[in-house]
N, C-alpha and C positions, 0 to 999 in steps of 0.2 A: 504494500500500500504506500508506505513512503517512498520508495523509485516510482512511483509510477506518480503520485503530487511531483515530486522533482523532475519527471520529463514534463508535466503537462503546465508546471510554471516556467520549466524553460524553453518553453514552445511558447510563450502568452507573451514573454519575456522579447524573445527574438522576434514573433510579428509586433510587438509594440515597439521595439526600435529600427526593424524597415519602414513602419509607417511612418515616422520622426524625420525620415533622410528627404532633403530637397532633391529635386526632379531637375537635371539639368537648365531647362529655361529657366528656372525659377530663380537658380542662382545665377545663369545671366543678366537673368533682370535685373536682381538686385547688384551687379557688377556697373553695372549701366546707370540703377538708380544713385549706384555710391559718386560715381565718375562721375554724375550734373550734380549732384551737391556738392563734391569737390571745387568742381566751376563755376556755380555759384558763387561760392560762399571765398572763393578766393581772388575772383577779379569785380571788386568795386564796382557799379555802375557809374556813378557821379564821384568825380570828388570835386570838393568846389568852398565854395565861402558861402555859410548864414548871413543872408539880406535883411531876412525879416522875422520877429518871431510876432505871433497875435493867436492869444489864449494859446490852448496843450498844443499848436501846429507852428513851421517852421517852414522858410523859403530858401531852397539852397541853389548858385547859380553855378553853374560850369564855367571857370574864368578861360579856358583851354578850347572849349568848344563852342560853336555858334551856329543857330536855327540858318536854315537857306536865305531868312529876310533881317539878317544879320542880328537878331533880337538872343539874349544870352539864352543857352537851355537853363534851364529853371524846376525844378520839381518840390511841392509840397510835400512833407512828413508831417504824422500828429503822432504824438506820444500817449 
């Protein structure tokens, strides 16, 4: 009786950790999703000078960059 619980938990045992293993794509994906957050999170979009603050929001302008009608890029943030 006890060899026979100890194969039948080490069969419960071994399909509960093939079920656990990612599937190929899946950790592609997540290879992919790691790479754009990577890229995100490490080339800035704006860097620039605070113009203006009014209440929790702020105006930051790209002193580097300029719209086609020569007007500064500019983007609001609210905190």
């Amino acid at each position: 009786m006890k060899k026979f619980s100890l194969i039948l938990s080490l069969i419960f045992l071994s399909i509960g950790l093939l079920g656990c293993q990612k599937s190929g794509n899946e950790e592609e994906l997540d290879k992919e999703i790691s790479k754009s957050n990577e890229d995100i999170t490490n080339k800035p979009t704006i860097i620039g000078e605070i113009v203006r603050i009014e209440g929790g929001r702020f105006l930051v302008e790209d002193k580097t960059e300029k719209l086609s009608d020569d007007r500064p890029y500019a983007i609001w943030f609210s905190t």
